[in-house]
C-alpha positions as CSV (number, residue, x, y, z in Angstrom):
1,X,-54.3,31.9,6.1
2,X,-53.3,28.5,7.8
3,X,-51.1,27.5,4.5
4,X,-49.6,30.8,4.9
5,X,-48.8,30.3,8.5
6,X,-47.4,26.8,8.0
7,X,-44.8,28.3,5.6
8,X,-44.1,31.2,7.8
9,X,-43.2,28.3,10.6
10,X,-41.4,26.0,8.4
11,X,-39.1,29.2,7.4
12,X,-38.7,29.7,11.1
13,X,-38.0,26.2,12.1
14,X,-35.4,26.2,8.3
15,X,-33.9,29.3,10.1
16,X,-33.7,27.9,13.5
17,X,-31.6,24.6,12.6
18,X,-29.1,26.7,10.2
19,X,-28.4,28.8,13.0
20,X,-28.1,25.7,15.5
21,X,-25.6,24.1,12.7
22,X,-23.5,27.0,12.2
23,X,-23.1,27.9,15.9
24,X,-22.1,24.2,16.2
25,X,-19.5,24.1,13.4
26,X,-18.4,27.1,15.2
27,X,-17.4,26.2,18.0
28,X,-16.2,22.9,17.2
29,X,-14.1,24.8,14.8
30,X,-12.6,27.1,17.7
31,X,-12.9,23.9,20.2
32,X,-9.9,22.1,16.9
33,X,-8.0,25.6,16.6
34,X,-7.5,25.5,20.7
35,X,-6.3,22.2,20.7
36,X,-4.5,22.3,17.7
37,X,-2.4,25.4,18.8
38,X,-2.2,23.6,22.7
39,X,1.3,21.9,24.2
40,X,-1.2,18.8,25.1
41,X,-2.0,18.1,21.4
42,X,1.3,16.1,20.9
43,X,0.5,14.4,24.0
44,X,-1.3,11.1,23.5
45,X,-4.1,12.0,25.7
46,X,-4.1,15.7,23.7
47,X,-4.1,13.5,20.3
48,X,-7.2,11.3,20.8
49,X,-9.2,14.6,22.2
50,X,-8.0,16.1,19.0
51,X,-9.3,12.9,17.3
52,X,-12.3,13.2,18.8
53,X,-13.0,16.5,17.9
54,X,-12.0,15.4,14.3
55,X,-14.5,12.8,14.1
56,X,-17.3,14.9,15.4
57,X,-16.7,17.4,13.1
58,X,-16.7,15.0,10.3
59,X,-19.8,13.1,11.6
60,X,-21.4,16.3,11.7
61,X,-20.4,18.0,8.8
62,X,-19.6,15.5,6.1
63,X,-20.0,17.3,2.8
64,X,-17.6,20.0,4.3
65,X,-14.0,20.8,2.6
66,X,-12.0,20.3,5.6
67,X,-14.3,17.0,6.9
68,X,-12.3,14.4,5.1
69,X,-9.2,15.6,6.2
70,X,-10.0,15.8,9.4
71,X,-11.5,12.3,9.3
72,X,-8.2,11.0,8.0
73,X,-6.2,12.8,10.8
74,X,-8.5,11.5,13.4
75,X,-7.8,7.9,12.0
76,X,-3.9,8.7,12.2
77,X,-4.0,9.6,15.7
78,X,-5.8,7.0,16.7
79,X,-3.5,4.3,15.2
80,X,-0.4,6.3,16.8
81,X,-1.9,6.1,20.4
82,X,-2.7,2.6,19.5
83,X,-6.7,2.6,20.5
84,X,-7.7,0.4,17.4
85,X,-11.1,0.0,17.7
86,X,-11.3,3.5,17.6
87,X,-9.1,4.0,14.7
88,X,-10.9,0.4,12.9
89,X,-14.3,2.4,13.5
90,X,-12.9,6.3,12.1
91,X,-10.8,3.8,9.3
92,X,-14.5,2.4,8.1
93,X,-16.6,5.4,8.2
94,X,-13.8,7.2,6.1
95,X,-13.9,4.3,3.6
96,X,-18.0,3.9,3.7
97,X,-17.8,8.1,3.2
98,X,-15.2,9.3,0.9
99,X,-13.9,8.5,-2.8
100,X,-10.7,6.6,-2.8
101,X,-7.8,9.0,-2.8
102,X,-4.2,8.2,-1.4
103,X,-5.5,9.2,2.0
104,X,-7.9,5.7,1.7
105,X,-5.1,3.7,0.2
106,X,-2.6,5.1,3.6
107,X,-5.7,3.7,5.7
108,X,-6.0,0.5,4.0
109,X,-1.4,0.4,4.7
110,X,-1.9,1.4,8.3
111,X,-4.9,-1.2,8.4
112,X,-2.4,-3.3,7.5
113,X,-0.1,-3.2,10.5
114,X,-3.3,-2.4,12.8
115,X,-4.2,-6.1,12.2
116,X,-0.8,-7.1,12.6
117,X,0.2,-5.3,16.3
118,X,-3.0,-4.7,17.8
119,X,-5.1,-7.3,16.9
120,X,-3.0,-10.1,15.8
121,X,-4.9,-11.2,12.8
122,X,-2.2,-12.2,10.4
123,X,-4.7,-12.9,7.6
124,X,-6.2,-9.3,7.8
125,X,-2.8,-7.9,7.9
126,X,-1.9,-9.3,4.6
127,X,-4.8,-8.8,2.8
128,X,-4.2,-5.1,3.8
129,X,-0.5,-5.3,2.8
130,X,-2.0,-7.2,-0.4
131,X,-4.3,-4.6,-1.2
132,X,-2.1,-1.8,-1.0
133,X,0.8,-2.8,-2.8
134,X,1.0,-0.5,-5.9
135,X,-1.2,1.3,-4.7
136,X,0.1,3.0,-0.7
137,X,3.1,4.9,-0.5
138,X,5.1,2.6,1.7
139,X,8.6,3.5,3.9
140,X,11.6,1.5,3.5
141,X,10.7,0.1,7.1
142,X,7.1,-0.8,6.0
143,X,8.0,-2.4,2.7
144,X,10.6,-4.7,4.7
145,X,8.0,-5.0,7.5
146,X,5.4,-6.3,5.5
147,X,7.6,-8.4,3.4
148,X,8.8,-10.0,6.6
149,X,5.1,-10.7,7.7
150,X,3.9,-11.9,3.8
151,X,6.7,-14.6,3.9
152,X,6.0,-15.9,7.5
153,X,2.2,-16.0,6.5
154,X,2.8,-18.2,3.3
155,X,5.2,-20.5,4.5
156,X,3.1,-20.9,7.3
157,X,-0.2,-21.3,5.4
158,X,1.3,-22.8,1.6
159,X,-1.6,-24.0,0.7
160,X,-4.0,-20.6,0.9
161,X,-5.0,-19.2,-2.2
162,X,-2.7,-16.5,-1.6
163,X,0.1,-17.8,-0.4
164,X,2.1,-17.5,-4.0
165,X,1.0,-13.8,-4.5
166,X,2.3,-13.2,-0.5
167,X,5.7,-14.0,-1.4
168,X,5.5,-12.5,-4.7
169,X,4.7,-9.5,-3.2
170,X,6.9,-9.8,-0.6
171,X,10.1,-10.3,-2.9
172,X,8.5,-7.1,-4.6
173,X,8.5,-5.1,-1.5
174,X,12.2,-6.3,-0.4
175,X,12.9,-5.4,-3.9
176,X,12.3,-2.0,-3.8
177,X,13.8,-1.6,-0.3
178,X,16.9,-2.6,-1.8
179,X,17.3,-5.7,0.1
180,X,18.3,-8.3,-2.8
181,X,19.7,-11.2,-1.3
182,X,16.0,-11.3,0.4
183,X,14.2,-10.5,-2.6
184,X,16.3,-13.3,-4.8
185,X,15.5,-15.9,-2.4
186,X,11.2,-14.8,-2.1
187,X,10.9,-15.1,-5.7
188,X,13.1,-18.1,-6.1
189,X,10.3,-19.6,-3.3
190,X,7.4,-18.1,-5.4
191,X,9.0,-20.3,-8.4
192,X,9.9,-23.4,-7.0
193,X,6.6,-24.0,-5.0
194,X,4.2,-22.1,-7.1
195,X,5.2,-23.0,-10.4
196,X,1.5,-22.7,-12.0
197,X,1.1,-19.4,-10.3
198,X,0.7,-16.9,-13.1
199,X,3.6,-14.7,-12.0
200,X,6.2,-17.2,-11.3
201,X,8.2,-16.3,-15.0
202,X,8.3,-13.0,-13.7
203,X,9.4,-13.9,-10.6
204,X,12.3,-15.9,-12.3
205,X,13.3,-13.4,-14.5
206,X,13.5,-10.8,-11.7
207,X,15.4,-13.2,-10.1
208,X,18.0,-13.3,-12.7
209,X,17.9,-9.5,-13.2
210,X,18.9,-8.8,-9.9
211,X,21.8,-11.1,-9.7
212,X,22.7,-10.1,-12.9
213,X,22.6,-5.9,-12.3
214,X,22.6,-5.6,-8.7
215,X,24.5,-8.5,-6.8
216,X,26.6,-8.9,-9.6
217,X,26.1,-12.3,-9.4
218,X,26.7,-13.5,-13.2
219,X,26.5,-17.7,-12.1
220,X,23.3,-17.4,-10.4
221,X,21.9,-14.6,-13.0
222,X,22.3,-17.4,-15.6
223,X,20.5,-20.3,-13.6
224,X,17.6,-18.1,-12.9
225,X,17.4,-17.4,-16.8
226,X,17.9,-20.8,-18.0
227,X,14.9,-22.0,-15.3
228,X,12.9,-19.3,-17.2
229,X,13.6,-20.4,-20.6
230,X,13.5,-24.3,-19.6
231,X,10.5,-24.0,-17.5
232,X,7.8,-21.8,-19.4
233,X,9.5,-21.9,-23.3
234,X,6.3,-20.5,-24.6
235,X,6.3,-17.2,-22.3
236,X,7.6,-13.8,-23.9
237,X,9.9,-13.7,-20.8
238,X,11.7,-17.0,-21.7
239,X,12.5,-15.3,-25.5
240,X,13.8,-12.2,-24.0
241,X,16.2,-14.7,-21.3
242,X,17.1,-16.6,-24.6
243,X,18.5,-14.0,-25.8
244,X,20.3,-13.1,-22.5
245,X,22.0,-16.4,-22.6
246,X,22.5,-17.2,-26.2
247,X,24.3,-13.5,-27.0
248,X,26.3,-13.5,-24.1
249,X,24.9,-10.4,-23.1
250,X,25.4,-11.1,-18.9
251,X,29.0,-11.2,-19.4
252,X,29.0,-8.0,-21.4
253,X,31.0,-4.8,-19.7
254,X,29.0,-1.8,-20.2
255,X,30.5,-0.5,-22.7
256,X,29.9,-3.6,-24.3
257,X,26.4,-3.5,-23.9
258,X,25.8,-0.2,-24.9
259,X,27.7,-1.0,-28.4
260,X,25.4,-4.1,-28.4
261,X,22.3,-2.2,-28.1
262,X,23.7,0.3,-30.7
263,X,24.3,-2.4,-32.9
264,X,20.8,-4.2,-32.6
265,X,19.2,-0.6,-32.8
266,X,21.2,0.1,-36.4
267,X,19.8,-3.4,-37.5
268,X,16.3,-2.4,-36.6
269,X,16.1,1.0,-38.7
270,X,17.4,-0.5,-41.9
């Protein structure tokens, strides 16, 4: 009889906390919806109730299908409003919680200027932007942001272990944002001061590629090349620049080129 009346109380007491979780979830869920659909939520002070909510929910409820989404959201608004502890604490339960997903790399990105503008850690800031490259879908304003910040880091610290890879990266990022001149001139640094640093022939031969197909730049395309070929002879890069140089191929038209290719393509099937 008493075994059968501890069961019957643990059923009640099972019942008791389901019912006490579902009626919370519920009316957080209602207490999000109201914000949500409210003027005040695009208000700053609306925004970080809303994050608040978020995080409660997702405290609360972790395994649910909307918790990690609201978790990332939370962390968003935060670092809009600019209260980073807040969004440093809702950034590291997310990434202590969740699998990594492109919502954790867009954490580690925004980490990245968090450091930067709110806390003024330059160190963190680039091993966020570090991290994150290839990885974070970065704007055309972040990529020349953080390429700006990579560069002033290295130069100012040339001696850190990743001081080559922080201008690498940077004439990576100015790279993409279409911002050449900038780019050329990061990985000529990465070459000139780093030249042990693993990535330095690539550095050289982007060099050369841009000046060659983008700034037009035929002179310079050539003394980027022939550093290559002179300065690592032994690197698959230096063969290909070689070949660049010793064919003629920069000053090529493009028809030219594409007869070229033709040509060296025939040869290759016979």
């Amino acid at each position: 009889m008493s075994y059968l009346i501890k069961n019957v109380v643990f059923v009640i007491l099972i019942t008791v906390f389901a019912i006490a979780c579902t009626s919370k979830k519920e009316k957080l869920a209602k207490s999000i919806y109201k914000m949500e659909i409210s003027d005040s939520s695009y208000t700053p002070k609306g925004m970080n109730e809303l994050a608040n909510m978020y995080f409660d929910y997702a405290q609360s409820f972790t395994k649910d299908s909307i918790s990690e989404r609201y978790l990332f959201k939370a962390f968003i608004f935060k670092y809009i409003t600019g209260n980073w502890d807040d969004a440093l604490k809702f950034a590291n339960y997310y990434k202590s919680t969740y699998a990594v997903s492109e919502n954790y790399y867009s954490i580690n990105l925004k980490l990245a200027d968090l450091y930067n503008t709110g806390k003024k850690n330059q160190d963190s800031a680039v091993y966020y932007y570090l991290v994150s490259d290839g990885k974070a879908q970065f704007s055309t304003d972040e990529k020349r942001k953080a390429a700006g910040i990579l560069e002033k880091w290295a130069l100012a610290k040339p001696a850190k272990a990743k001081a080559a890879s922080a201008l690498y990266t940077g004439g990576k990022l100015y790279q993409m944002a279409n911002d050449f001149t900038e780019s050329v001139r990061l990985y000529s640094e990465v070459a000139n001061k780093y030249p042990d640093y693993e990535k330095s022939p690539d550095a050289l031969q982007a060099a050369g590629f841009i000046c060659w197909n983008n700034l037009k730049d035929i002179e310079k395309a050539k003394l980027y090349y022939k550093q290559l070929v002179d300065k690592y002879p032994t690197n698959p890069l230096a063969k290909e620049a070689q070949t660049l140089l010793s064919e003629n191929i920069l000053t090529m038209s493009d028809l030219e080129l594409s007869e070229y290719l033709m040509k060296k393509n025939k040869e290759k099937a016979q």
